[in-house]
N, C-alpha and C positions, 0 to 999 in steps of 0.2 A: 854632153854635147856643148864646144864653144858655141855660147850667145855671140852672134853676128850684129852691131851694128854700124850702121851708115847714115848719111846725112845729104840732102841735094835740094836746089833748089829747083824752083819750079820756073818753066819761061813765062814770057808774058800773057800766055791764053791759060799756062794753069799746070800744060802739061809737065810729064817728069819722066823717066826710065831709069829703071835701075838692071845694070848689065852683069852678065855671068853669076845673078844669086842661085845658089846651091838650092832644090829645091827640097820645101819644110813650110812651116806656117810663119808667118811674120802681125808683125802688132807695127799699124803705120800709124805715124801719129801726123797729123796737122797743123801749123803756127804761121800767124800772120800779126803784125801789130795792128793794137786796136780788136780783135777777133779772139771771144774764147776759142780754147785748142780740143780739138777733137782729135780719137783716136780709132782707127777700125783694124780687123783683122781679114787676111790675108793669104791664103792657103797657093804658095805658087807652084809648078811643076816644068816641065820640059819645055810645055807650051807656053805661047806669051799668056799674062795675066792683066786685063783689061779691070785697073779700079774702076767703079761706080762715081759719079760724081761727089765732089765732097762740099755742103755747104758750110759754114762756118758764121757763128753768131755774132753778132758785133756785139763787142764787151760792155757793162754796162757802165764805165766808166772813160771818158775821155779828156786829155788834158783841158782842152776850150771849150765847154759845154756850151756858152754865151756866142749864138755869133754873133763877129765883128762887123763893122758898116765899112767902108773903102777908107774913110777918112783915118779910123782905128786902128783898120789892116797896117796901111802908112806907116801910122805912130809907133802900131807895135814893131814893124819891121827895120824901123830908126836903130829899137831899141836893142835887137837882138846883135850878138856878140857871136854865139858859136849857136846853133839848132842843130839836132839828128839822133839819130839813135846808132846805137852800138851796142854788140853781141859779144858779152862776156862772160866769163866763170872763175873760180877760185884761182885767188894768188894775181890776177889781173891788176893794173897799175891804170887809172882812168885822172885823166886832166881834161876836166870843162874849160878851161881857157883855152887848149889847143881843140880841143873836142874831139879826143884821141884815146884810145885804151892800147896797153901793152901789155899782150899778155902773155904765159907759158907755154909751151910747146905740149899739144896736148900728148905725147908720148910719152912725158916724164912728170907733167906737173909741176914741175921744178918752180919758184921766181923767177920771172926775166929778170937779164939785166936791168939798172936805170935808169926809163928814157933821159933823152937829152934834156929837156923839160921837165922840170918839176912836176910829178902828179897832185890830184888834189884829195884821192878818197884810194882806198885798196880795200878787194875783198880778201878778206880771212875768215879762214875757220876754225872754231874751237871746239872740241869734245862736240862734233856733229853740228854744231849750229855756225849760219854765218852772216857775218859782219861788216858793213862800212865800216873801216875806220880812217879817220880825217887825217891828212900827212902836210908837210908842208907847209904850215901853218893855217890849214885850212880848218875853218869849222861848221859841222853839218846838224841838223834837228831835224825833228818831224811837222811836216804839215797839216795843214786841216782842209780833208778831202770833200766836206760842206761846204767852201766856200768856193767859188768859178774862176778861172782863168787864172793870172797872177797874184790874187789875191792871197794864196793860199798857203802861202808862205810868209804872208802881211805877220802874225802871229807864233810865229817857230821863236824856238829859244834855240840860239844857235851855243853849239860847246864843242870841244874838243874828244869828247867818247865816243862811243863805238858804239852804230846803232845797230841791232839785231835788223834782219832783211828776212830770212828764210819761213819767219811765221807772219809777216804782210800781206795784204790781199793784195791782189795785182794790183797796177795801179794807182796805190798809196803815195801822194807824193811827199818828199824827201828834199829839201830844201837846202843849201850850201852857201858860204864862201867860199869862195876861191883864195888860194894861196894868191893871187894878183890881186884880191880886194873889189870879184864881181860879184854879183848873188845869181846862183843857178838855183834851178828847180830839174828834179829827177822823177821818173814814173819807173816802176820794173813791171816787165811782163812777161809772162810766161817760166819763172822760178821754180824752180823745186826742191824738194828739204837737201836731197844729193847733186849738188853741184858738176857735171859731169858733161861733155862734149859742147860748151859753150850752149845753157840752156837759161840763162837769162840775156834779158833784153832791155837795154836800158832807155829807153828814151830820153831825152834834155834836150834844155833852151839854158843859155847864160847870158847874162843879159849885159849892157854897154855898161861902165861905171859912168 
């Protein structure tokens, strides 16, 4: 039997519908930034199938763990360049200075074309595992997920190699230049070893030169 799957977002109270599923048992999973991902199963038939509410844990890492006072808020918001998160997967082409991913079509996989902007990192894979790797003259390292806020990238040895991504704990922050000469800070959430329907999650902040 083909494996069916699908993908939808939820509106703003939570709800969702999923229309004309062939009726079978389904495995629904759950993803929010910030929130470990839960999964439940799902037995549907002819009639509607009414999920149960679904709670979701808040992860136990977050980029700002320190909060900020107004004055800080300010300072840091001077400082920030590009913020947000972005939902990619293999072969993807990501630029922190635009704060932009461009990525494959998921019916072929293929590489996109070039964005018009220089990327600054691409994921690849090799022999099953994957990869950052720095393009552009960008160079990226690993952070220290002990220390709060900005800091935590105070410490990276920044290089031109390739960092493994797929064996990270969520979270993990990933620290960059930019090909224009900013320093960004990366978190991934919700990853998994097979890279498939746009299932990581990048969060970042780049910050002013």
């Amino acid at each position: 039997m083909t494996n069916i799957v699908s993908a939808i977002r939820t509106d703003n109270a939570g709800g969702f519908v999923f229309e004309g599923v062939p009726a079978a048992t389904y495995d629904l999973s759950f993803k929010a930034q910030g929130f470990v991902r839960r999964s439940i199963t799902v037995k549907a038939s002819e009639s509607v199938v009414v999920v149960p509410p679904i709670v979701l844990q808040i992860s136990s890492y977050t980029p700002y763990i320190v909060p900020l006072s107004i004055e800080e808020t300010r300072e840091r918001e001077a400082r920030v360049h590009r913020e947000g998160t972005l939902e990619v997967r293999e072969n993807c082409m990501i630029s922190l200075d635009a704060g932009s991913a461009v990525c494959p079509t998921r019916n072929n996989g293929a590489p996109p074309n070039a964005p018009a902007k220089p990327d600054d990192i691409r994921i690849e894979r090799d022999n099953d595992r994957l990869y950052f790797v720095p393009t552009s003259g960008a160079a990226i390292g690993k952070g220290n997920s002990s220390l709060s806020g900005p800091y935590k990238c105070s410490s990276a040895n920044y290089a031109n190699s390739r960092i493994r991504i797929d064996d990270l704990p969520e979270g993990s922050p990933i620290c960059l230049q930019t090909h224009e000469g900013r320093r960004a800070e990366l978190w991934l959430w919700f990853k998994e070893s097979v890279c498939a329907e746009g299932d990581i999650w990048v969060s970042f902040v780049t910050w002013n030169r």
